[in-house]
N, C-alpha and C positions, 0 to 999 in steps of 0.2 A: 396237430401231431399226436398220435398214440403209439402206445407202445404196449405188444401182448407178449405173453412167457408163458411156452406149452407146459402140462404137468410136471413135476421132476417125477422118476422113478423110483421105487425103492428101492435103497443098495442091502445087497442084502452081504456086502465084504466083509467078513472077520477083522477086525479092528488091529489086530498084530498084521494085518499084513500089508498094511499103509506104511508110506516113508516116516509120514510123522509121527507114529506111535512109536519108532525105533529112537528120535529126536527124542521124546520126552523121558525112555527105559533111559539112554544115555546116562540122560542128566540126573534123573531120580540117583542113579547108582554113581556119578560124581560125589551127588549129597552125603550118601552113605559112607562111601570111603571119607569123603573129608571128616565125618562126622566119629568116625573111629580113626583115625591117625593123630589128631593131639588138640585137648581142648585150646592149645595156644593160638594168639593169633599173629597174624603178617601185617607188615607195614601197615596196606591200604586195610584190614579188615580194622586194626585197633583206629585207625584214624575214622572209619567210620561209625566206630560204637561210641567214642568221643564225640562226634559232632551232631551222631542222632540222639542224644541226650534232651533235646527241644529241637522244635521246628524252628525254621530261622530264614529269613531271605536269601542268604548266603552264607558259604562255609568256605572260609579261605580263596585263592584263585582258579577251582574248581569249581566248572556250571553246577549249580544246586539241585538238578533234576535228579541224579542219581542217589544221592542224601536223602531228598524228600520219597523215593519212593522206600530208600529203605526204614528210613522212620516210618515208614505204614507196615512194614513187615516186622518192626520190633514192638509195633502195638497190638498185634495179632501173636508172636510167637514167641514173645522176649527178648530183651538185647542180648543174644545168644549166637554162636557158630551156626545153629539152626538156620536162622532170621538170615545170616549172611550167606550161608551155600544156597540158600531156597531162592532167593533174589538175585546172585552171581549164574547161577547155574540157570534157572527159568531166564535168564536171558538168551543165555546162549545157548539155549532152545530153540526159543525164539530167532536168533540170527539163522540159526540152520534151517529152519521154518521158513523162512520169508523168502533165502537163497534158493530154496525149494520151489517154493511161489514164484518167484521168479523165472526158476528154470523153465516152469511147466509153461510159462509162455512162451517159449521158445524151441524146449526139448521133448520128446514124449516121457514118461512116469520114471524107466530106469535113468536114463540121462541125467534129468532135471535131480533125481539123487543122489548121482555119484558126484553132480555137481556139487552139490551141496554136503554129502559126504566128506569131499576130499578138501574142505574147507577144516576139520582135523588136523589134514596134515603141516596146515601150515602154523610155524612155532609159535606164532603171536597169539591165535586161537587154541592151537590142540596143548599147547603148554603153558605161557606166560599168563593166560587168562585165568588158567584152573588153576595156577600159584597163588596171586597174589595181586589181581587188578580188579579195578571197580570200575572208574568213568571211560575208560575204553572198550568195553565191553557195551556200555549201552552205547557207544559209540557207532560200534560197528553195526549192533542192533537197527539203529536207525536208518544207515546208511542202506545196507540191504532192504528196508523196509520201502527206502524213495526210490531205490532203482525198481523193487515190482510196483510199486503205483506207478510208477512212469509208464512200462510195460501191459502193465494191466487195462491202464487210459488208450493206450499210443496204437497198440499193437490193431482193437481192435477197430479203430476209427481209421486207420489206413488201410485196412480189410473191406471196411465200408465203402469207403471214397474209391477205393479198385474196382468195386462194383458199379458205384456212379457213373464213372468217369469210362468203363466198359459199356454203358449205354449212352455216350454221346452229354452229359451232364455236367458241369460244375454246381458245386455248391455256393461258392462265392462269397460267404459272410460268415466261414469260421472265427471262431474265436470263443473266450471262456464261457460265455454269458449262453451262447450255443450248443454247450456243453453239456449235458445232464448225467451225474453221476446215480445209477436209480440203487435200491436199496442193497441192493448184491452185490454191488461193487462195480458193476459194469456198465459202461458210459452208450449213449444215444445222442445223436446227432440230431439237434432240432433245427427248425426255422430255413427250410427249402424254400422260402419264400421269394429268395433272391435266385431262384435256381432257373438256368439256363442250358439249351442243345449248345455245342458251338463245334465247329469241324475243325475234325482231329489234326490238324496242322497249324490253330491260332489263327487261319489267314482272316484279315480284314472282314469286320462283320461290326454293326451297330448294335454293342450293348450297353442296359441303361450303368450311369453311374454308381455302384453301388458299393460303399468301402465303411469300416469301422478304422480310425486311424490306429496306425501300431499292428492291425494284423491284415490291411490290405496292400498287397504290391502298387508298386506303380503305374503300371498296366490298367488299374482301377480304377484311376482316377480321370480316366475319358472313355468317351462311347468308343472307340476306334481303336483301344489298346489292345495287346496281341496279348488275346487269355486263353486257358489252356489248364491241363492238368496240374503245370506249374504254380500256377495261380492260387488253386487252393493249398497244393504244397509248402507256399509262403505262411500261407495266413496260419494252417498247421504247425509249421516250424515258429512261428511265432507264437503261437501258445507252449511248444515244448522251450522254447527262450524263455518266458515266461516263468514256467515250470522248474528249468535248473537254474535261474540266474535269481529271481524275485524280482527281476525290473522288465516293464512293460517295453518292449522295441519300439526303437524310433519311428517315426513318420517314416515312411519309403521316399516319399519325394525330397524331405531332405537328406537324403541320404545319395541321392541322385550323381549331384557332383563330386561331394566327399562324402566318402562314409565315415563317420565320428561314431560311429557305435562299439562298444566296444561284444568283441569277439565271446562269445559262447565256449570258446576254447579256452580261452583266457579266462575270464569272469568263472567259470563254471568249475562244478568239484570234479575233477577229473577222477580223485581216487571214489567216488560213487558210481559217477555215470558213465564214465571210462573216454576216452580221449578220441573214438571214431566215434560214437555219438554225437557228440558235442563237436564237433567237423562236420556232420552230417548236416548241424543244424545249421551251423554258419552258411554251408553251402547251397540250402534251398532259398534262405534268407538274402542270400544274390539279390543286392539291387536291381540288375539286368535282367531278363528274364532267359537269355539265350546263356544264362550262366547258374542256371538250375537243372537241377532234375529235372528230366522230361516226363518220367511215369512215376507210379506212386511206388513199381515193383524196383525202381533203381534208389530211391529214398530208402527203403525199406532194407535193402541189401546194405546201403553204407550206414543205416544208423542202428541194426537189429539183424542184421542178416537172416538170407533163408525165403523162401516163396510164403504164400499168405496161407496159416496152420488149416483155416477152416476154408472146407469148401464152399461154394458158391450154388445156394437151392435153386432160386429162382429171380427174376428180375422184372417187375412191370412198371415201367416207364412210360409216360407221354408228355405236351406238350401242357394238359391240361392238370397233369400231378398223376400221382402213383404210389407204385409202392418197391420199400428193398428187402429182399430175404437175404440172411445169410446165418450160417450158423456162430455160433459163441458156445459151444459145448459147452456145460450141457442141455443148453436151451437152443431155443430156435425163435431169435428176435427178430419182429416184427416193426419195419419204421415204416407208415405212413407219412405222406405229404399232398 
């Protein structure tokens, strides 16, 4: 398997006229105003010049990450208002930053900003945060951070597999290990190995056994089982299970009679990944297989909505391996198999 990346371009855009140059003026000028309205400080800012006096494993019934990062910001600036708007505010930058990143998966450049703009207006961010909170801020930080890596993973591997699967192909042995996230952040599908024609209706056909447990259906588990686009949508949906739950899904054939797993809706942070995601996944994850998505374009609608961003260059396929184009703006990835 390789993988090529055409040149980038130079940009040659004025720096003020990106979304996130406006994200960081923001915050710079939060700092500012806070830094002239009173050297006094609020509740959470005095409990954390208290507690970053020494590094420590923990500080009271609050996770310690948000402490520990601000003890590096009072070794660099001083236990000061400085140290604490520079770290309060660089976050929620960063949340509006990542919500951005996120958008651009799904929206083009203004969208994906007002999306993330209008994250402002709501009071827990555009007010209670700039008052007087600390670990809910990197809270949210984070959370936005998992919904664009999910997005950033998801989006373009179901882009991919629309292409596949548009030339008569399964891939058949998704799953993490499959996976390659390359330096850029953007993931490649390996190990076609197991890859198979099969007509476009599932009907009866001998193919070889081939399953990783946990991310192959049941269908998999005999020459004769009725495979299909569904089939990789399983094994897909089981890596995004994976991704929002932290526990690896069960074996499909026990799952057969009862299903004992528990639900992606349930298990999963809904206020992250949002609650038609996480139904999405439950749903390709159907034991049955006439109780899945049948294409990757109706997956994609209920767990991310909207048709696939990047168009489709070229496609060479055969019996004997090939090759997929498709674009990932602003490159033009190259999978071999």
């Amino acid at each position: 398997m390789t993988a090529s990346t055409a040149p980038r371009a130079l940009s040659s855009r004025l720096p003020w006229t990106h979304p996130l140059f406006w994200f960081a003026a923001i915050s710079l000028a939060h700092v500012a105003m806070r830094l002239l309205a009173s050297p006094a400080l609020k509740w959470d800012e005095a409990e954390q010049i208290l507690w970053t006096q020494e590094l420590a494993l923990g500080y009271g019934p609050q996770p310690p990450l948000y402490t520990w990062l601000q003890w590096a910001m009072n070794q660099v600036f001083g236990p000061s208002v400085l140290a604490l708007s520079l770290l309060k505010h660089g976050l929620l930058a960063l949340t509006y930053s990542l919500m951005y990143l996120a958008g651009r998966e799904l929206l083009d450049e203004r969208g994906a900003f007002w999306a993330s703009a209008s994250m402002v207006l709501m009071p827990a961010l555009g007010w209670h945060s700039v008052r007087d909170q600390t670990h809910t801020i990197l809270v949210t930080a984070m959370a936005c951070g998992a919904w664009w890596l999910l997005l950033r993973i998801v989006r373009p591997l179901l882009d991919g597999l629309e292409v596949v699967h548009g030339t008569g192909f399964l891939h058949r042995d998704i799953k993490p290990e499959n996976i390659y996230i390359r330096a850029d952040g953007s993931p490649v599908l390996l190990d076609f190995g197991s890859a198979r024609r099969v007509e476009a209706d599932g009907s009866d056909q001998a193919l070889t056994a081939v399953l990783t447990p946990g991310f192959a259906p049941a269908e998999q588990y005999h020459r004769h089982g009725k495979q299909g686009p569904w089939t990789d949508l399983y094994a897909l949906a089981g890596v995004m299970y994976w991704m929002v739950t932290g526990n690896r899904p069960m074996e499909a054939f026990a799952r057969l009679r009862e299903d004992t797993m528990p639900p992606a809706a349930e298990i999963g942070n809904r206020e992250v990944f949002g609650i038609e995601l996480l139904r999405a996944i439950d749903w390709a994850l159907k034991p049955d297989e006439d109780d899945r998505p049948r294409r990757v374009a109706d997956f994609r609608r209920a767990c991310l909505g909207g048709p696939a961003r990047r168009p489709l260059v070229k496609v060479d396929l055969s019996e004997e391996g090939g090759m997929v184009y498709w674009h990932t703006a602003p490159d033009l990835q190259t999978v071999a198999f």
